[in-house]
Backbone and ligand atoms as CSV (ligand in chain L), in Angstrom:
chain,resi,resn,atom,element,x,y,z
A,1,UNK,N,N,-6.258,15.298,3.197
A,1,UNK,CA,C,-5.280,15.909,2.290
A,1,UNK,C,C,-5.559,15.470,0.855
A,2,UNK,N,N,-5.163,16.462,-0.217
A,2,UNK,CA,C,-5.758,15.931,-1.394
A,2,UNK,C,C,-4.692,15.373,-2.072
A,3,UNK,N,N,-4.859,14.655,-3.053
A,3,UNK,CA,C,-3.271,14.200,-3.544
A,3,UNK,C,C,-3.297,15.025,-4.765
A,4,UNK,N,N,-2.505,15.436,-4.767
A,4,UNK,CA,C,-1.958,16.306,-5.779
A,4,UNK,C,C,-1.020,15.486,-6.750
A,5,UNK,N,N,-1.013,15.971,-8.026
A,5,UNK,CA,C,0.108,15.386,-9.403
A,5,UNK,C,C,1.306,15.067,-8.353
A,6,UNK,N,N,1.666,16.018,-7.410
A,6,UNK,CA,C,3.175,16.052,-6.850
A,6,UNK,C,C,3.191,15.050,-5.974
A,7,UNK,N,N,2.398,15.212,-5.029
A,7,UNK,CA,C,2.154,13.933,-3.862
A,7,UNK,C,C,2.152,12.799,-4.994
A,8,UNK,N,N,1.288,12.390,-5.828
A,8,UNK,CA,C,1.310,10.942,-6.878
A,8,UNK,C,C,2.704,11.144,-7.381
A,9,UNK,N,N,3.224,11.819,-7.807
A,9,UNK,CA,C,4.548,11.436,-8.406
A,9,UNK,C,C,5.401,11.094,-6.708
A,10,UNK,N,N,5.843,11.867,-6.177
A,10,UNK,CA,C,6.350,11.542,-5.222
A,10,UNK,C,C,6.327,10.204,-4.361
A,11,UNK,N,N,4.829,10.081,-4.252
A,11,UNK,CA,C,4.461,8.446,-3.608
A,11,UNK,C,C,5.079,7.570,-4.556
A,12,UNK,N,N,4.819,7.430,-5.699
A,12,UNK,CA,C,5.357,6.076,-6.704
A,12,UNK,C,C,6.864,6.250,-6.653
A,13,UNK,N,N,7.158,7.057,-6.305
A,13,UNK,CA,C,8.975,7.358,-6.086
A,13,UNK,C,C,9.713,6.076,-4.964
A,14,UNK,N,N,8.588,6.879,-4.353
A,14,UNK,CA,C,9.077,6.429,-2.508
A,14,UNK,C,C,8.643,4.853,-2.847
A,15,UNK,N,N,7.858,4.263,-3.420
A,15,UNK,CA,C,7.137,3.211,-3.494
A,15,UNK,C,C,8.617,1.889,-4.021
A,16,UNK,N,N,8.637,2.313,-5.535
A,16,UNK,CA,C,9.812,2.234,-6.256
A,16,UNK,C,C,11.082,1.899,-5.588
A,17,UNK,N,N,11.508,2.853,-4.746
A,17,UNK,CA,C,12.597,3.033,-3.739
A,17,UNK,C,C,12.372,1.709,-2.907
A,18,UNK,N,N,11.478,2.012,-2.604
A,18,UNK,CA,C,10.999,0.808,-1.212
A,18,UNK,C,C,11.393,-0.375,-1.748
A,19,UNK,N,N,11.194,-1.060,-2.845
A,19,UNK,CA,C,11.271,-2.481,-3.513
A,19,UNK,C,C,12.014,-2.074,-3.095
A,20,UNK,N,N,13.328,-1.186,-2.876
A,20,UNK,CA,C,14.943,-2.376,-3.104
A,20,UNK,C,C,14.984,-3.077,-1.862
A,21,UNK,N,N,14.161,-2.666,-0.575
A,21,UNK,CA,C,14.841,-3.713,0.634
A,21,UNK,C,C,13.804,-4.379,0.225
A,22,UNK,N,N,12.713,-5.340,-0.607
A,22,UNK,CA,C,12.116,-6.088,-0.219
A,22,UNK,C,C,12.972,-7.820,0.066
A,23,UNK,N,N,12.434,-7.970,0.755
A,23,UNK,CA,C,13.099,-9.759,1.185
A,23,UNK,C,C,11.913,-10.931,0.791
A,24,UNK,N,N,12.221,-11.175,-0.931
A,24,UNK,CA,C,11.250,-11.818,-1.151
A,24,UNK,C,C,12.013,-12.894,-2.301
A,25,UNK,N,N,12.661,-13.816,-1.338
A,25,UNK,CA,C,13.490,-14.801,-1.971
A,25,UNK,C,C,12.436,-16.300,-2.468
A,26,UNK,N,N,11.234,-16.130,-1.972
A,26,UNK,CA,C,10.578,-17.242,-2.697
A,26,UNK,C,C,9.612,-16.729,-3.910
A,27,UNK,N,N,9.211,-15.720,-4.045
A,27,UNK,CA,C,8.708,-15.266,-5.513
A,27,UNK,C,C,9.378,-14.424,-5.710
A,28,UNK,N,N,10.349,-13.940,-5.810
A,28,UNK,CA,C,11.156,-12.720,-6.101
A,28,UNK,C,C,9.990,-12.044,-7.269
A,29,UNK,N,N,9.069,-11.446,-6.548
A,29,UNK,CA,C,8.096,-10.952,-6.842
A,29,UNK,C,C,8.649,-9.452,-5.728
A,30,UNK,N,N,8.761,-8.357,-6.233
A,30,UNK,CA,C,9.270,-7.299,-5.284
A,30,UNK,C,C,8.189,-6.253,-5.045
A,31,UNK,N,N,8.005,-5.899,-4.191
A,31,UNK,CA,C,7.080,-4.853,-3.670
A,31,UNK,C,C,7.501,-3.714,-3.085
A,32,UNK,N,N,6.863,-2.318,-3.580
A,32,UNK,CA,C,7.233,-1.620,-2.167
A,32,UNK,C,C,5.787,-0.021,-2.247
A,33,UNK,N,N,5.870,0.254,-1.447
A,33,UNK,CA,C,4.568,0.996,-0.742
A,33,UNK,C,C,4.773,2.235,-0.217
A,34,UNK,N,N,4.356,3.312,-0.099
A,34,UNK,CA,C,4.383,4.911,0.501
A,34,UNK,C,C,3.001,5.406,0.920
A,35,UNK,N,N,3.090,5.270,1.983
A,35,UNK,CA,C,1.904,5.794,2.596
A,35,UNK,C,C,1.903,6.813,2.830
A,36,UNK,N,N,0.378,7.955,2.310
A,36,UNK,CA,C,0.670,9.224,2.930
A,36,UNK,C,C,0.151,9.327,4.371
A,37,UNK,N,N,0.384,9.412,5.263
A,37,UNK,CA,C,-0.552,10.356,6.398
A,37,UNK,C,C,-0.853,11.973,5.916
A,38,UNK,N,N,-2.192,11.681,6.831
A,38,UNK,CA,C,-2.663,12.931,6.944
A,38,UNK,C,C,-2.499,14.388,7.201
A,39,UNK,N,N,-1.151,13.926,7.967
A,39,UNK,CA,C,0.171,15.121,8.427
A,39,UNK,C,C,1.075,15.302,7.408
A,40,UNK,N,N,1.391,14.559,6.510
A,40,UNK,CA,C,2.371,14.769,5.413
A,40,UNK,C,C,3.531,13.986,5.805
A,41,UNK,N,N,3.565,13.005,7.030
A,41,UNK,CA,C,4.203,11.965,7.160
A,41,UNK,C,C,4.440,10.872,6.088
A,42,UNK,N,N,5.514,10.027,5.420
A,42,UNK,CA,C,5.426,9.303,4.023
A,42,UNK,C,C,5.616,8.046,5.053
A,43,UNK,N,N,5.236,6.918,5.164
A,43,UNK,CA,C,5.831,5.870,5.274
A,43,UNK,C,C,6.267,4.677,4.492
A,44,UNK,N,N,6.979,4.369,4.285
A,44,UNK,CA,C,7.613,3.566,3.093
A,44,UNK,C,C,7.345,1.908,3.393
A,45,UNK,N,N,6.987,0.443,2.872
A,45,UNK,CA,C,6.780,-0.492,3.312
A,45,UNK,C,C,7.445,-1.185,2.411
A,46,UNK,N,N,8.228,-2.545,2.296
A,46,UNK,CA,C,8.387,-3.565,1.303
A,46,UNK,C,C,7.776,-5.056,1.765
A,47,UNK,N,N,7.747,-5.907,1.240
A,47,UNK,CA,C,7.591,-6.980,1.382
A,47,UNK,C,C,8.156,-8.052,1.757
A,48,UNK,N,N,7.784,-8.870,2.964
A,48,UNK,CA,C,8.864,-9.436,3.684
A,48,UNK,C,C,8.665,-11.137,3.645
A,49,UNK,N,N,9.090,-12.042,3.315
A,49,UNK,CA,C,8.972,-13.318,3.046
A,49,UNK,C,C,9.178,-14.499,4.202
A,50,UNK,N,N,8.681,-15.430,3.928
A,50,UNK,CA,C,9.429,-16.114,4.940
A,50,UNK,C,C,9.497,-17.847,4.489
A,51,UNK,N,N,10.329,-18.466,4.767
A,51,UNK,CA,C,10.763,-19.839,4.469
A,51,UNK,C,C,9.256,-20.543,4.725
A,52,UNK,N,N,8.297,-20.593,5.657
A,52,UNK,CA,C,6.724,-21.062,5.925
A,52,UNK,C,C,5.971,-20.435,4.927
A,53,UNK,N,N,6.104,-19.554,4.824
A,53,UNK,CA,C,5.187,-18.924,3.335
A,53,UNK,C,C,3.770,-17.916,4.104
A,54,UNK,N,N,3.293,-18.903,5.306
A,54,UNK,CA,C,1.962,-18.134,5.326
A,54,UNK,C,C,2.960,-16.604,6.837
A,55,UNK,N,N,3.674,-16.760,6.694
A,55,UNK,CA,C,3.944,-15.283,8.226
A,55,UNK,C,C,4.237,-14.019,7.166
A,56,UNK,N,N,4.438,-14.282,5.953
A,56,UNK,CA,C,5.240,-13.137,4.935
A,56,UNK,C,C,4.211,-11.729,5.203
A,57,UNK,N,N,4.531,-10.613,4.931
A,57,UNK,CA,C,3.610,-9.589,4.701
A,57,UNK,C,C,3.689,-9.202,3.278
A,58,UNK,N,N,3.124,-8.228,2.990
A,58,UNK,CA,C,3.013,-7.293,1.605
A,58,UNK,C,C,3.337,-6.029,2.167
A,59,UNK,N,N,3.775,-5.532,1.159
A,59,UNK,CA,C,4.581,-4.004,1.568
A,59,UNK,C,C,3.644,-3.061,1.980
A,60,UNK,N,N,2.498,-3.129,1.733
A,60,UNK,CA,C,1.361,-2.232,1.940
A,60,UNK,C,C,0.885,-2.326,3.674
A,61,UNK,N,N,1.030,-3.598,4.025
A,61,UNK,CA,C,1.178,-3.548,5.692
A,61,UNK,C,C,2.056,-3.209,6.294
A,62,UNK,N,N,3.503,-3.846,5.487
A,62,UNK,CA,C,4.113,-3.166,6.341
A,62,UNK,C,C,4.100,-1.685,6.676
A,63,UNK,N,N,3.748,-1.427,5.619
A,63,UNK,CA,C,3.518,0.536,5.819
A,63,UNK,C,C,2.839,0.738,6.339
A,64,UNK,N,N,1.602,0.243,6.531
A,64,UNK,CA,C,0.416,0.806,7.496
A,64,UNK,C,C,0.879,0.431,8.983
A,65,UNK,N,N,1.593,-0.945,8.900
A,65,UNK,CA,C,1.992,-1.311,10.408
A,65,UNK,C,C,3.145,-0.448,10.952
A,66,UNK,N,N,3.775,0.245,10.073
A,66,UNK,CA,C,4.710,1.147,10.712
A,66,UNK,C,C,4.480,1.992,10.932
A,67,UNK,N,N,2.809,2.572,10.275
A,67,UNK,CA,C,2.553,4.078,10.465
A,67,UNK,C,C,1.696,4.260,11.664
A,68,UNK,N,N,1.057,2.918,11.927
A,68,UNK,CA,C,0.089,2.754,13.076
A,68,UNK,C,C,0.953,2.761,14.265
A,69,UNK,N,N,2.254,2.023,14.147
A,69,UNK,CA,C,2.890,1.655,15.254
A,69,UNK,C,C,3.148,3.114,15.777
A,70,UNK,N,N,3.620,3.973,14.846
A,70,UNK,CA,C,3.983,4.978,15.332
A,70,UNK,C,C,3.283,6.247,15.797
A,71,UNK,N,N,1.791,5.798,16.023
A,71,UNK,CA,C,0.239,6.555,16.524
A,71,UNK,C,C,-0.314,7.178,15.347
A,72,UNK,N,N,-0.384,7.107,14.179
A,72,UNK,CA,C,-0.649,7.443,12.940
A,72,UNK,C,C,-2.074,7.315,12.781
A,73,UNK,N,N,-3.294,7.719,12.597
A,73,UNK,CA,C,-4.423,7.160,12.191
A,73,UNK,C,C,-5.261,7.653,11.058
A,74,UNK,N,N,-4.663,8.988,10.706
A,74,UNK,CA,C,-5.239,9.414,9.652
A,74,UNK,C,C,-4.204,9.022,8.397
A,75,UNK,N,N,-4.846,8.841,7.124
A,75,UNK,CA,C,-4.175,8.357,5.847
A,75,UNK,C,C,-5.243,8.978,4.912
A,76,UNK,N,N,-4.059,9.567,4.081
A,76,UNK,CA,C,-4.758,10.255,2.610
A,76,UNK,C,C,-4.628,9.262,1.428
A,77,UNK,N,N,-3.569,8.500,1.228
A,77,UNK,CA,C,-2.751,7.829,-0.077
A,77,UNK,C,C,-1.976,6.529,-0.059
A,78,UNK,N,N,-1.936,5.375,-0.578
A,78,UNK,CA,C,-0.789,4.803,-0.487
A,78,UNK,C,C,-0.442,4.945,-2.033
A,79,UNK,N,N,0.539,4.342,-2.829
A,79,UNK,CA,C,1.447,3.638,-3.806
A,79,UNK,C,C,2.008,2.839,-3.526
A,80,UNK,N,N,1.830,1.576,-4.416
A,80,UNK,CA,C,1.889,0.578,-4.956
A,80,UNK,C,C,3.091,0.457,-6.113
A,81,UNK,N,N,3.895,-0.324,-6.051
A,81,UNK,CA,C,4.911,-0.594,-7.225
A,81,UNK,C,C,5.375,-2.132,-6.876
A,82,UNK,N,N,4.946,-3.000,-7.778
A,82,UNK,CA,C,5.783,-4.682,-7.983
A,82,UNK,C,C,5.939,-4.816,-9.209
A,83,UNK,N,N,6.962,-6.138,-9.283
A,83,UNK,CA,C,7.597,-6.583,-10.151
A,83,UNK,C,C,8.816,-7.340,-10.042
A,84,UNK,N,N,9.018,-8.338,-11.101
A,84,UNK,CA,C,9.765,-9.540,-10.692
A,84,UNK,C,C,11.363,-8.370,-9.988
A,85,UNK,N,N,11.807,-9.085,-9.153
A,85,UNK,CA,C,13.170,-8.750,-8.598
A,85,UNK,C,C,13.567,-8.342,-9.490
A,86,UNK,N,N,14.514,-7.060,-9.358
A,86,UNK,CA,C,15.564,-6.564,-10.005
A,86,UNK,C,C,15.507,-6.166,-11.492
A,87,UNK,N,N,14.241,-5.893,-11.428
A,87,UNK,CA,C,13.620,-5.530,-13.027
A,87,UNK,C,C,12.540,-4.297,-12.578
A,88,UNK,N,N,12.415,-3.004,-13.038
A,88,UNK,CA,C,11.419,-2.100,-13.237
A,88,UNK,C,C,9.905,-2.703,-13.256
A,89,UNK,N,N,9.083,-2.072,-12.171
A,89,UNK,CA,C,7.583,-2.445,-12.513
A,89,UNK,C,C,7.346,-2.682,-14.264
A,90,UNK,N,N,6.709,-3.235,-14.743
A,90,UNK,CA,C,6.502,-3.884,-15.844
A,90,UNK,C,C,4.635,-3.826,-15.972
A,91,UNK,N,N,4.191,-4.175,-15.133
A,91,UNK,CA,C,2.448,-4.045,-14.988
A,91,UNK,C,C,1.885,-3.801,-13.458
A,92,UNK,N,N,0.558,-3.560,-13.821
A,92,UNK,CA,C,0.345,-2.604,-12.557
A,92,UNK,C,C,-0.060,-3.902,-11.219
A,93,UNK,N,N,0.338,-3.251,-10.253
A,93,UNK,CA,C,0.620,-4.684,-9.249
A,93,UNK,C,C,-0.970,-3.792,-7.690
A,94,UNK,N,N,-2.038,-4.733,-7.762
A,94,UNK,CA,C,-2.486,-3.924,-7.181
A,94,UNK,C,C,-2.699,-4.894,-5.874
A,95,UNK,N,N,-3.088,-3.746,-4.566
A,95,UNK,CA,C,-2.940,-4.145,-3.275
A,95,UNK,C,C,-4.194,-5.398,-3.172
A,96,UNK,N,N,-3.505,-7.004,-2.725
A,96,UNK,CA,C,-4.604,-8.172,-2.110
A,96,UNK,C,C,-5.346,-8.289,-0.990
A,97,UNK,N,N,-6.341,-9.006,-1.512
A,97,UNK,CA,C,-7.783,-8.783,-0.744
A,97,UNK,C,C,-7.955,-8.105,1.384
A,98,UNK,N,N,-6.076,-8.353,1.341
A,98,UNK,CA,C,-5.851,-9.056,2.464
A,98,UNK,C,C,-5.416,-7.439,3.213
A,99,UNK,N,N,-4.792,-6.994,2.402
A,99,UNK,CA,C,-3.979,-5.648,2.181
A,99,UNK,C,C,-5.672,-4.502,2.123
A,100,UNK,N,N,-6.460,-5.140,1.532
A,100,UNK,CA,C,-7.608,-4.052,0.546
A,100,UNK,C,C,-8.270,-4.124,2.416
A,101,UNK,N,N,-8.664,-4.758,2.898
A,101,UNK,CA,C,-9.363,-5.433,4.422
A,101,UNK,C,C,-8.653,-4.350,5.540
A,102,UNK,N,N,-7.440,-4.416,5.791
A,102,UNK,CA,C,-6.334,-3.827,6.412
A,102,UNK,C,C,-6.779,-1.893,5.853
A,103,UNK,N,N,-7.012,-1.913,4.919
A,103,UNK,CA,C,-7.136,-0.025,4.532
A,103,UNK,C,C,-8.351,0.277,5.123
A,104,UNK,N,N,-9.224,-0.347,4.632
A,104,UNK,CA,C,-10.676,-0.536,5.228
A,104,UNK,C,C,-10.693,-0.141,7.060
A,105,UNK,N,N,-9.840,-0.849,7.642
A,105,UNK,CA,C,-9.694,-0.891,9.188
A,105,UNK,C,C,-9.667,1.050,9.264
A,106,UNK,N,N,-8.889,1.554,8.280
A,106,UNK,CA,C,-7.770,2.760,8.956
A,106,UNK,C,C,-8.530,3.454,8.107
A,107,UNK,N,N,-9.463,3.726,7.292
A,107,UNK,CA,C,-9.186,5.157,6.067
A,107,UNK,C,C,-10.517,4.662,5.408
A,108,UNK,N,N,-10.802,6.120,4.733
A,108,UNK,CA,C,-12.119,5.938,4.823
A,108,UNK,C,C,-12.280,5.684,3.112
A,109,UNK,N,N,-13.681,5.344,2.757
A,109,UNK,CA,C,-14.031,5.326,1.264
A,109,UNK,C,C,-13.289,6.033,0.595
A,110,UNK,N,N,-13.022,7.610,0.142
A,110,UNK,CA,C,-11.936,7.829,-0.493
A,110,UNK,C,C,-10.785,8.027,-0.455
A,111,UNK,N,N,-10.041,7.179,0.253
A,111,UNK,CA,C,-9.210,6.264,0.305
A,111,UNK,C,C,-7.966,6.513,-1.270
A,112,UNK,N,N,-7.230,6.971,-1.152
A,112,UNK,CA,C,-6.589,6.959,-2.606
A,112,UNK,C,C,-5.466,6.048,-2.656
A,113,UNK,N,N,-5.998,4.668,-3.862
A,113,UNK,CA,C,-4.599,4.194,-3.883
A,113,UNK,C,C,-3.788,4.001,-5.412
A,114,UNK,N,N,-2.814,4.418,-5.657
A,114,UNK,CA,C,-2.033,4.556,-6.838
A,114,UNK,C,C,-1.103,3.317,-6.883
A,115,UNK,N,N,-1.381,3.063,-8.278
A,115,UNK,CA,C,-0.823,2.007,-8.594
A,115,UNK,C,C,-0.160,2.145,-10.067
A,116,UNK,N,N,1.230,1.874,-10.203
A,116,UNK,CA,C,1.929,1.896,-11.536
A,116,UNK,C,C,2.808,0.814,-12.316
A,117,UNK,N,N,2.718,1.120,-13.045
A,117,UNK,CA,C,3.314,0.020,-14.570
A,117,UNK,C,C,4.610,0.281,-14.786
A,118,UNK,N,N,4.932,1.502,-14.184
A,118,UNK,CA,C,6.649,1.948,-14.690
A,118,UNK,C,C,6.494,3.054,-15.265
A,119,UNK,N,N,4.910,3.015,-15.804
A,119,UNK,CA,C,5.058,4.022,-17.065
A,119,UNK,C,C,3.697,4.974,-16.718
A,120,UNK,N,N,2.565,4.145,-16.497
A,120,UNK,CA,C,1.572,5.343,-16.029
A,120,UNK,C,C,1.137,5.381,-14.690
A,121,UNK,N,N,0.002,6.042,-14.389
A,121,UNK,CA,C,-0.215,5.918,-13.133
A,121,UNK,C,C,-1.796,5.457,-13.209
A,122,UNK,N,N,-2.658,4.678,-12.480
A,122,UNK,CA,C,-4.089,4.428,-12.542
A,122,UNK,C,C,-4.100,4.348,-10.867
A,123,UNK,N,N,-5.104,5.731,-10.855
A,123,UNK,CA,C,-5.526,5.717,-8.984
A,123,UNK,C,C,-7.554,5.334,-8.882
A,124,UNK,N,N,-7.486,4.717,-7.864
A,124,UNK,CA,C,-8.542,4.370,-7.240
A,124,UNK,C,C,-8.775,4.255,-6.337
A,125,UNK,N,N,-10.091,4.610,-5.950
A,125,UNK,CA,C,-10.638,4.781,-4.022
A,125,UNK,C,C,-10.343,3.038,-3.668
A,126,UNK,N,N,-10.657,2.981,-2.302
A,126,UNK,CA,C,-10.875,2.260,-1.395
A,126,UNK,C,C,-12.121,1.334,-1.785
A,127,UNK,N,N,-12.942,2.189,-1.609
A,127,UNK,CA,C,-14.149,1.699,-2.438
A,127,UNK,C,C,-14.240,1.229,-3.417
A,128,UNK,N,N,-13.713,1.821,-4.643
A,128,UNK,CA,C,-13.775,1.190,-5.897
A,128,UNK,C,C,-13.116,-0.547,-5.379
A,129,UNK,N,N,-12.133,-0.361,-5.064
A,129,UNK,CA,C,-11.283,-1.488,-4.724
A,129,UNK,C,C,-12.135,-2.629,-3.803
A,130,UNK,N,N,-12.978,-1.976,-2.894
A,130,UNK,CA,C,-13.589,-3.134,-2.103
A,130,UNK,C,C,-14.858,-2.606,-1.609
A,131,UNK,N,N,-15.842,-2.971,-2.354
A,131,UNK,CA,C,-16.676,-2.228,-2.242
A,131,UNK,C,C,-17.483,-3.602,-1.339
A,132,UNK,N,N,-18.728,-2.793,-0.905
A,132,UNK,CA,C,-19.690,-3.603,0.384
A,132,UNK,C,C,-18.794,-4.048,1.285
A,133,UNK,N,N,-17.480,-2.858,1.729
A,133,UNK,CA,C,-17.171,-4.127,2.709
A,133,UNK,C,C,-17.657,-4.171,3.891
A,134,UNK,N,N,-17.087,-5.441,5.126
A,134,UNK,CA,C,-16.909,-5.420,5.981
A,134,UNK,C,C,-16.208,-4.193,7.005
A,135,UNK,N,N,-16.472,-3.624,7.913
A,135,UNK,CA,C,-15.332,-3.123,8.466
A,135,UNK,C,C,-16.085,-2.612,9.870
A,136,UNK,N,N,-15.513,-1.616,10.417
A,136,UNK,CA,C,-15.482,-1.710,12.273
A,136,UNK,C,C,-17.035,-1.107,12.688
A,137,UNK,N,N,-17.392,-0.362,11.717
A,137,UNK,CA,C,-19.048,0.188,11.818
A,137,UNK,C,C,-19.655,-1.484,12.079
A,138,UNK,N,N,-19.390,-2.343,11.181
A,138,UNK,CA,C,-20.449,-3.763,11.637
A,138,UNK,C,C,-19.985,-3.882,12.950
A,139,UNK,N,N,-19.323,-3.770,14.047
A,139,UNK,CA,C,-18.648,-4.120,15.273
A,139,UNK,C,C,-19.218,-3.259,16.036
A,140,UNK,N,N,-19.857,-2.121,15.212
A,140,UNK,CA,C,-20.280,-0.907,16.886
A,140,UNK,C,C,-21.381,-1.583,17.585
A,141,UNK,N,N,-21.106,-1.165,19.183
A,141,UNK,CA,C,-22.403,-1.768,19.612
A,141,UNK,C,C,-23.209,-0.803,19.413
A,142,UNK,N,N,-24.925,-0.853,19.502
A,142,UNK,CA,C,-25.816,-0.492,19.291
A,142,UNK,C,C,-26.376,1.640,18.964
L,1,THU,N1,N,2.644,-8.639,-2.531
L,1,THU,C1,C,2.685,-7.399,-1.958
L,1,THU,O1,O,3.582,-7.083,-1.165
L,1,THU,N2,N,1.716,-6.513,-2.295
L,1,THU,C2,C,0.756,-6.717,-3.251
L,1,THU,O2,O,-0.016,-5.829,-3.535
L,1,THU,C3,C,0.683,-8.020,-3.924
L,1,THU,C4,C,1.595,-9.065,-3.421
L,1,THU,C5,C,3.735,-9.578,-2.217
L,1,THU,C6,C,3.383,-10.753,-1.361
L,1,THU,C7,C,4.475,-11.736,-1.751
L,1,THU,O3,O,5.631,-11.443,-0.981
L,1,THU,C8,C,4.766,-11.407,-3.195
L,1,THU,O4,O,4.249,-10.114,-3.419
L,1,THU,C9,C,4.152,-12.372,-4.184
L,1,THU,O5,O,2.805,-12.541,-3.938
């Protein structure tokens, strides 16, 4: 699916939206995520914290983990929107190494992911984002 002006405006919407459930009481650093599927399914993700620090997710899994859970495997798009709690994105917050690994698994090189400031939008592949990576082609057998 191609992303269209409308799909990008729409995703950073849904993204936006998403921060408000994030549960991120030790960096009140807020996140939230819209995944497109390939069907025109949106899935929405925030960021979830935890008192140990290392179990927390990023909103960008959670979206993929909700879209997978739910037999999902094709993906056109995510969006990206953070920023301190309870304040408007402010600068552009882009998906970690950890999150970039996880897209890689599901979606291919052009891969579209949008990321915003509040104010503009700057999109980039998969690739651009993580390029030489690792991923399930090194795992095929022969
Ligand atoms: N975080 C995300 O959810 N996505 C990103 O792209 C960057 C970081 C979260 C993880 C943690 O809950 C908080 O932001 C601060 O790192």
């Amino acid at each position: 699916m191609k992303l269209t002006e409308e799909w990008a405006r729409a995703l950073v919407d849904r993204a936006i939206e998403a921060r408000e459930n994030a549960y991120c009481p030790y960096s009140n650093f807020a996140v939230g995520a819209a995944l497109l599927c390939e069907d025109g399914t949106v899935y929405a993700g925030c960021n979830i914290e935890c008192a140990s620090l290392s179990p927390g997710n990023c909103a960008e899994r959670t979206a993929f983990f909700r879209a997978v859970n739910d037999g999902q495997r094709q993906f056109a798009a995510i969006a990206v929107a953070g920023g301190p709690k309870g304040q408007e994105p402010d600068s552009f917050c882009a998906p970690c190494g950890v999150c970039r690994q996880v897209m890689r698994e599901f979606c291919a090189p052009d891969f579209q992911v949008v990321m915003t400031d509040g104010r503009e939008r700057k999109v980039m592949t998969l690739e651009e984002l993580l390029p030489m990576a690792f991923g399930p082609d090194n795992l095929k057998q022969g």
